[in-house]
Structure formats: structure tokens, C-alpha cells
N, C-alpha and C positions, 0 to 999 in steps of 0.2 A: 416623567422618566420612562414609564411604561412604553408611551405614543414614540418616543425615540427608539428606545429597544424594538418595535416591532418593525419602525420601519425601516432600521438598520439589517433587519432580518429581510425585510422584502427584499429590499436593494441586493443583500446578498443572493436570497435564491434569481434575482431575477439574470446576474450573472450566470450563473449556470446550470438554465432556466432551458437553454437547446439543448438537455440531455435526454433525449429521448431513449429507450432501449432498444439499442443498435447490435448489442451483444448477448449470446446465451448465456444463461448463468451456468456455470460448472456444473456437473453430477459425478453420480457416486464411480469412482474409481477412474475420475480425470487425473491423467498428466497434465500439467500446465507448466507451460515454460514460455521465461518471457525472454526474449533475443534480445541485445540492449549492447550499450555501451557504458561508461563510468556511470553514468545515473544508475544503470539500473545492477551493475557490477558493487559497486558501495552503497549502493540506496536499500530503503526500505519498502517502497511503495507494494512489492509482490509480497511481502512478508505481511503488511499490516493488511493488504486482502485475503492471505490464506488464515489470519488468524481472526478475521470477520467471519470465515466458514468455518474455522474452529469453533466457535462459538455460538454461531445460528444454526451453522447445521449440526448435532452433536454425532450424529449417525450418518453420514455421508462422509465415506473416507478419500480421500484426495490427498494430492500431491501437486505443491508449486517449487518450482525450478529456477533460480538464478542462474541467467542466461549472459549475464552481462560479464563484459571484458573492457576494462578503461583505455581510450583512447581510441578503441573502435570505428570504422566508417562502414557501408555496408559491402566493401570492398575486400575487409580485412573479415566481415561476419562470415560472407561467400567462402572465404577458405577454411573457414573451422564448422562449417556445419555436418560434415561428417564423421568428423573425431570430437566433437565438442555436442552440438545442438540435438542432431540426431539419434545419438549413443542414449541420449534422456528416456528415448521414446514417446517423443509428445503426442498426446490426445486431440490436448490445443497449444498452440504456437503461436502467440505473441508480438509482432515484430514491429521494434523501433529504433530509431535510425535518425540521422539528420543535424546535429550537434558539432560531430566531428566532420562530418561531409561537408556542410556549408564553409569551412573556411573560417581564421580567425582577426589577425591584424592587418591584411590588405584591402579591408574595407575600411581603412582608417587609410590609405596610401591613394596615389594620381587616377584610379584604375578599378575601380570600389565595384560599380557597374559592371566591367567586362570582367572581373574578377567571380561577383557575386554569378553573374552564366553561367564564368565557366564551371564551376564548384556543382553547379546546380544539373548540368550534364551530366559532367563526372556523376554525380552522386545516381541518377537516375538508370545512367550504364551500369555501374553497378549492382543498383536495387535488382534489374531486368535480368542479369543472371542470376541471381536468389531465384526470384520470378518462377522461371524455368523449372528451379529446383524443388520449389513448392507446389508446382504443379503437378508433382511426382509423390507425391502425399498426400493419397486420395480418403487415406481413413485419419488424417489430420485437419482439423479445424482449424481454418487461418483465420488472425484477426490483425488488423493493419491498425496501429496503435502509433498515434500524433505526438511527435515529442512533444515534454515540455519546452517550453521557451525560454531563449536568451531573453535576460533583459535588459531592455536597451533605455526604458524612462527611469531606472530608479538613480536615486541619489549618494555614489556610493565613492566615499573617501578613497584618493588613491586607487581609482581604478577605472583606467579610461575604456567610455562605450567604442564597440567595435558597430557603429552605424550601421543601418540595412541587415544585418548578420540577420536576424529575425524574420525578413523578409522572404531571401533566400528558404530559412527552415520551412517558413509556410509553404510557399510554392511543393517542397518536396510532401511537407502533409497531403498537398491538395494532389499528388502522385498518385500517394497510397492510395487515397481515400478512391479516385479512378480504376488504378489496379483491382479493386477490394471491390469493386461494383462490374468491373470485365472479367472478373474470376470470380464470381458469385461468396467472395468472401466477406467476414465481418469485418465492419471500419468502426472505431473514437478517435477521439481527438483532444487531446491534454490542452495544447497549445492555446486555442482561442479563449476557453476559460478563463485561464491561469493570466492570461496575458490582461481580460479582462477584470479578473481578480487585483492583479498587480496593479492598476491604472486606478482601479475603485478605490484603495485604500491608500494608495503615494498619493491623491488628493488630500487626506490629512497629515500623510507624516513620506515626505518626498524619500524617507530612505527605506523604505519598506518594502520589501521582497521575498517572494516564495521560490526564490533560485536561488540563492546563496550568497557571501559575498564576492565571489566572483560571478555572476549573475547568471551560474550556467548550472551549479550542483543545489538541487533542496535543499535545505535544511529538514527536520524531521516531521516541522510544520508541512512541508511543502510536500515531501511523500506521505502525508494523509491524504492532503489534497488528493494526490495523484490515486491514491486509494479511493478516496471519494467518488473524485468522478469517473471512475472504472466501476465500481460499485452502482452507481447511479445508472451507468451503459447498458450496466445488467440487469434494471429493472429494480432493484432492491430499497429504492426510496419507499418513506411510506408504510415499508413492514415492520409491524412493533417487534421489540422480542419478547412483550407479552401486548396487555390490554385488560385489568380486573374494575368492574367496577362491583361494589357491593350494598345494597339495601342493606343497612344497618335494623330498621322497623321493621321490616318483614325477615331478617336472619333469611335471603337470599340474593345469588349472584345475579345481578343484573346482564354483566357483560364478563366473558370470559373467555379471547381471542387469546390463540397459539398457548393455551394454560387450563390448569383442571383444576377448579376450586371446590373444597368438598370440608366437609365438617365444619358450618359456621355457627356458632355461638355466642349468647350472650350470655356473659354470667356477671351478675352487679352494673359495674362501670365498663366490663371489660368486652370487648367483639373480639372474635377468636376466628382464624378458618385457617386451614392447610391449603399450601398454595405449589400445585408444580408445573413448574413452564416446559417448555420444549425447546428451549434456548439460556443462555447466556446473556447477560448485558457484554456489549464494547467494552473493554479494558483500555484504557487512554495510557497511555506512559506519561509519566511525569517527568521523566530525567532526559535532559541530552543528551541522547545517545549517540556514536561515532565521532571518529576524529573530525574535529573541529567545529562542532556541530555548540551551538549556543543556544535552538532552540528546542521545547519535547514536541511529542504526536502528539500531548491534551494540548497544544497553543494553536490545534487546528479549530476549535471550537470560537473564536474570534474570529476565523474567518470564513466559513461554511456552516450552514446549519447541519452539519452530522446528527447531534444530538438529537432534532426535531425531527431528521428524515429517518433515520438508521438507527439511533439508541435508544427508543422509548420504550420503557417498560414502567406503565401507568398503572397507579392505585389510584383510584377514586370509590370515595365510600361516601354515603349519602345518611341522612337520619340522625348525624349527630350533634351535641350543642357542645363548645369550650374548647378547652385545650387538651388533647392527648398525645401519650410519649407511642411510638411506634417503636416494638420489638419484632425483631424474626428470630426464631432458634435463639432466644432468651437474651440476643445481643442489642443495645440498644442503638437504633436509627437513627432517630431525631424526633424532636418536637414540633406538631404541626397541630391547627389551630380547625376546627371544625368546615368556616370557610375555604381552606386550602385543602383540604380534604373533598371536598365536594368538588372542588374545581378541578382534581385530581394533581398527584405529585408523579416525579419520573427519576423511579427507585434506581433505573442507572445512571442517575447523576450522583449518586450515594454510594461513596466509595465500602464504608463499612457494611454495607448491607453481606449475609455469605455466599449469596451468588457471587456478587462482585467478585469479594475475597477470590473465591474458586476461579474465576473469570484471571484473575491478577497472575496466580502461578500458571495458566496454559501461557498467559504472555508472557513470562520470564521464562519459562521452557522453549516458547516458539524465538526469543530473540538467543538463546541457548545457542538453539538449532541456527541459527543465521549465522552468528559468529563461526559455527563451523563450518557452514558452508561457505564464506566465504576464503577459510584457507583453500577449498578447492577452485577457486575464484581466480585466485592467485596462483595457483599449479597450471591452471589453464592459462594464465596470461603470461608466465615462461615458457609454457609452450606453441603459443599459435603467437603468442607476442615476439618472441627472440628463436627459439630452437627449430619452430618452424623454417626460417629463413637461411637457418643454417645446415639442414639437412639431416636436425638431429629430434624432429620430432618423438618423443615418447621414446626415445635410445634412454634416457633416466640409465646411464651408468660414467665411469670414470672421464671421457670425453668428455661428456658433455659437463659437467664439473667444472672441468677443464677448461672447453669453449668459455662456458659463464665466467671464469675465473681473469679470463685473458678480457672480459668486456666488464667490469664490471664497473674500474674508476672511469668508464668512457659513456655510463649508464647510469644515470641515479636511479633509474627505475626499477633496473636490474638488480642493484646494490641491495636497494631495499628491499629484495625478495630471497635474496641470496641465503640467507639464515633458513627461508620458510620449505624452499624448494631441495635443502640440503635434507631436511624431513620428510618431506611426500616423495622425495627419490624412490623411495620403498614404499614395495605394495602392501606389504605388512603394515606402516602405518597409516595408507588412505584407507584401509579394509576398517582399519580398526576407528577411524574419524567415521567413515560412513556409519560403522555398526552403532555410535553412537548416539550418530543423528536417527536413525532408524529407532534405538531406542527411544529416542526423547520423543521422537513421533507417536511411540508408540502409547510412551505414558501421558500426550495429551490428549489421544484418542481414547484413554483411559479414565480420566477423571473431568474429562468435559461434559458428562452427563447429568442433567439437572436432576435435582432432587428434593423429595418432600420438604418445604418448609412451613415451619411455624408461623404464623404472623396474628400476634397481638398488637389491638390500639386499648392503651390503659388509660384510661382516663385522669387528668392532674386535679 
């Protein structure tokens, strides 16, 4: 079972195995904003990588930006980057594209080919006045970011493949990726991965997908992924969030990476030491989170080796015989067996430990913070979405009301915003959504700091 498990693990790294570090990792007092369309407008992926630097970094203050607006081409980004994108202040800037620009049911019609061109021009004409305008942001770090992919092998009830659509998306990747090498800027790439992800695992179960079921939006599985391998661009496979090993015989640390072990003892049956990391273990969600979403961020764990590259926080203690219970801060762990101790254990696979715990509420504060930002998500998408077009950008008074009111049974899109945008009309209350997210910012920059613990192995 073991020889299976491992090399169900190879196969998976060797998937996404060309991630070399193509991107710099964040520092202290980045803006980060990601440009996007619905993916990254209702997705998670920039969330679960700001709260991977919640967590490893505890002292590096930073800031990640949803940038995303549903239904987006990079046609419709070009007109909101100055009242939208810009107003953020980015540091670094994120930009990806290609979902909506490729075009959707005419790659199923007489014309798939000359269809799939022309979308692919279009889309490039567009890209090239961004372009322009990115080149006018000299103290912004550009990173040309590969959409995830359509998917076009999976096996998915009621809902017919848009053929080639993927195709198309590539080619505008392999844009960027040009653009990002004639402007000295950073390029990843989601697409080729994911697509190989996708293909690796529809070999045992044909309906399996890290797009969605419409095979275009992640589920929460699939913006880990997307977190993944952005994380991985940045170089951060490989760094534990600790590393202890301890001689039990001689009551010292053998090995003690990114952690500071001090006071170990033995009294009776019992080994004792104080343990403080300089990190956080990963916090996985367990719940589906977002509309219509069936699967969590922990179901990314089946598909990437996260745990092995990104969440290791290893005990290994050597010199003992039998079975003992592992306490931290008097809370009990688990039972492990002298064997598996030696072999060493990976404390962030153990939800009760009180790191974790601690680890748990910056995640429910930082998905807090998400929820509210995406009401300004949606302020933004009646305005560059509809009121733009109408002449009534950021006018946010009786008109414009108005205008929404006379479109709204002509708009479902609309419809369904109509309650939210009748709220954010007033600056009184976005002031007061911001202040909040600012706070919640503030209190995970607050309690993300690790701290002394206890750690007993008692002997059974």
C-alpha cells in the first residue's frame, strides 16, 4: 500500500514538476493585486495565498487585492484600470485573462477554426493596449499569470465540450508568457499543470475536474491548486514551517530548522522541551465554501502534494522504546509509537495541535475578510459592468437608481446586484465595510505570532 502511495505521489509531483521559480515571492509592505475575470472575481486562489503568508510569514505585513470582475475580457480590464485596478496601488500586479476572450459556443458551430483566430486576435488587440499601460508602471512589478483551463476531457452530465476552446486559451498563455520575456516582466502558467492534473486523474474516474462543473470556474479544490502552483513559482516548496528532531539519550536538539528548542527534559517516562517556531502550520478548510461549490481547500491534498512541499512541520525524536501519548500546552495530540517517532511525524497534519488551532481562526478571519471584499467586487461590476456604458460611472445617486431600475428585468446579472449596489450607493457604508476589513486585517496580523509551547511525550 505504502509502494502505491508513493508512487501516486511521484506521478503527482512529476505533473507539476516545470515549476520552477519564475516569480519573487512578496515582501514586507507589498500590494498585491490580481487582474482577473470571474475566476479570480469569486475564486479563492489570491486568498488562500495571502493566508499562506499569514501564516509563514508572521511579521511581513502585506496586502492581496481582488482584482477580479465576472465576465471580463482583457478589453473590458483595459477600461477599469484606472478607476478600478490602479486606485489599489499595486506593488505587484497579477494579470490574467483569456477565459472570456477565447470565445464559447462557436467552437461547437460550421466555423470552430476561423472562429477560434479570430477571438485569439481580438483578445491579443486588447491585451496590447494594457500593454502600453503597464509599461507606464515603472515602480509596479508585472507578473503575466496563465489562466486556468477549460475543460474539455472531462466527463460531465449535461454539459456539452466547447471543442478547441482550450486551445485558443493556450495560444493567448504562450502571448503573455512572450509579452513577460519583451518586457522584462515575471510569467506562470496555471494552464498546462492543471490541464495535466486534469488528464492524470480522469484516467481513474472520467468525471473529475479541477474547473468546475461547468468546466470553466474551480471549485475550492481547484483554487488551491491554483494557490499551489503560484506558491510553488515563488520558490516556497520545500520550506518546512518547522523541522525538530530531538535525541531523546543525550536530552538534545539534533535538528531545529525555522524553531527554537530550549529546555528539554527528562523526568521518569516523560521527555519535555519548549518548542517556538517562526511560523504557522497551513490551515486546510474543510467546508465548501461559496456558491455552489461541493468541494473544501483540504480536498486539495488528493491532488498535489501540498502537505509534503509547503506544510511540514516535522517532529522526529530518536532514543525511545513503546508507545507514547504526545501533549502540547497539556492538550492531547495523539498516540504514536517509538518507530514513528524516529521516522518522524508532521504536526500540521494534526488539526488539534494549538498552533493549528491558532492557524484555524486567522483562516476564518482571512475568509471574513474575503466575503467582504467581494461586496466591493460587485460595486465594481455595476460599475465598469453597466453604469460605465451608460455614462453614469461612480454618479452613485438618484439616476443612476434610476437607469439600474429601467434594466434590471432585461438583466439578471443586474437584478441580482440590485439589492447590494442599493447599499454601497453610500460612502458611508463602503468606508464602514473597508474599516472593517482593515480591522480583521489587523487582528490577524495580530494573533498570527507563534508562541512558546509545551510539548510532552508521556510515555503509555
Amino acid at each position: 500500500m505504502r509502494k502505491i502511495l508513493l508512487m501516486a505521489v511521484a506521478s503527482i509531483c512529476l505533473a507539476t514538476s516545470a515549476f520552477a521559480q519564475t516569480v519573487k515571492p512578496f515582501k514586507e509592505g507589498d500590494r498585491a493585486v490580481f487582474l482577473g475575470n470571474s475566476i479570480t472575481d469569486g475564486g479563492h486562489y489570491h486568498s488562500f495565498i495571502w493566508l499562506y503568508y499569514m501564516t509563514r510569514f508572521p511579521d511581513m505585513h502585506i496586502r492581496v487585492f481582488n482584482g477580479g470582475i465576472g465576465g471580463d475580457t482583457a478589453y473590458d480590464m483595459n477600461k477599469r484600470l484606472d478607476g478600478d485596478i490602479f486606485s489599489m496601488n499595486p506593488t505587484v500586479l497579477m494579470v490574467t485573462f483569456g477565459m472570456n476572450d477565447s470565445g464559447y459556443f462557436e467552437y461547437n458551430g460550421d466555423n470552430a477554426k476561423e472562429f477560434g483566430e479570430q477571438k485569439y486576435q481580438e483578445s491579443i488587440k486588447n491585451f496590447q493596449q494594457m500593454e502600453k499601460r503597464f509599461k507606464e508602471l515603472p515602480s509596479t512589478r508585472m507578473v503575466m499569470l496563465g489562466t486556468s483551463p477549460y475543460d474539455e476531457t472531462a466527463k460531465i452530465k449535461d454539459n456539452t465540450v466547447f471543442k478547441k476552446k482550450n486551445e485558443t486559451i493556450k495560444r493567448i498563455v504562450e502571448y503573455q508568457k512572450e509579452s513577460a520575456a519583451k518586457n522584462g516582466w515575471e510569467f506562470t502558467d496555471l494552464n498546462a499543470p492543471m490541464v495535466a492534473l486534469n488528464q492524470q486523474f480522469q484516467q481513474k474516474d472520467s468525471t473529475f475536474t479541477l474547473c468546475g462543473n461547468d468546466r470553466i470556474h474551480p471549485d475550492n479544490d481547484g483554487h488551491m491548486v491554483m494557490a499551489y502552483l503560484f506558491l510553488k513559482a515563488q520558490g516556497f516548496s520545500g520550506k518546512n514551517v518547522a523541522d525538530v528532531e530531538i535525541n531523546a539519550n543525550k536530552k538534545e536538539a539534533i535538528k531545529s530548522e525555522n524553531c527554537t528548542i530550549s529546555n528539554i527534559k527528562k523526568i521518569g517516562k516523560d521527555i519535555s522541551f519548549d518548542y517556538l517556531a517562526e511560523s504557522l502550520p497551513y490551515p486546510l478548510d474543510t467546508i465548501a465554501r461559496g456558491w455552489g461549490s461541493k468541494k473544501s481547500q483540504a480536498d486539495v491534498v488528493k491532488v498535489v502534494p501540498f502537505m509534503e512541499e509547503m506544510n511540514s512541520e516535522i517532529l522526529k525524536v530518536t532514543g525511545l522504546k513503546g508507545q507514547y501519548r504526545l501533549l502540547i500546552d497539556d492538550e492531547e495530540i495523539g498516540t504514536w509509537n517509538a518507530a514513528d517517532l524516529e521516522k518522524g511525524i508532521n504536526l500540521a497534519a494534526e488539526s488539534k495541535t494549538p498552533q493549528y488551532q491558532q492557524a484555524l481562526a486567522i483562516m476564518h478571519l482571512n475568509e471574513y475578510r474575503w466575503e467582504l471584499e467581494r461586496t466591493f467586487r460587485e460595486y465594481a461590476w455595476c460599475q465598469f459592468g453597466f453604469f460605465q456604458q451608460q455614462g453614469l460611472l461612480f454618479a452613485n445617486n438618484r439616476k443612476a437608481i434610476e437607469v439600474m431600475d429601467e434594466n434590471v428585468d432585461k438583466n439578471m446579472w443586474l437584478k441580482g446586484r440590485r439589492d447590494m449596489y442599493s447599499k454601497m450607493i453610500y460612502e458611508s457604508v463602503r468606508d464602514a465595510r473597508q474599516q472593517e476589513m482593515d480591522v480583521l486585517v489587523s487582528k490577524i496580523y495580530e494573533i498570527n505570532k507563534p508562541i512558546i509551547r509545551k510539548v510532552v511525550l508521556r510515555k503509555i
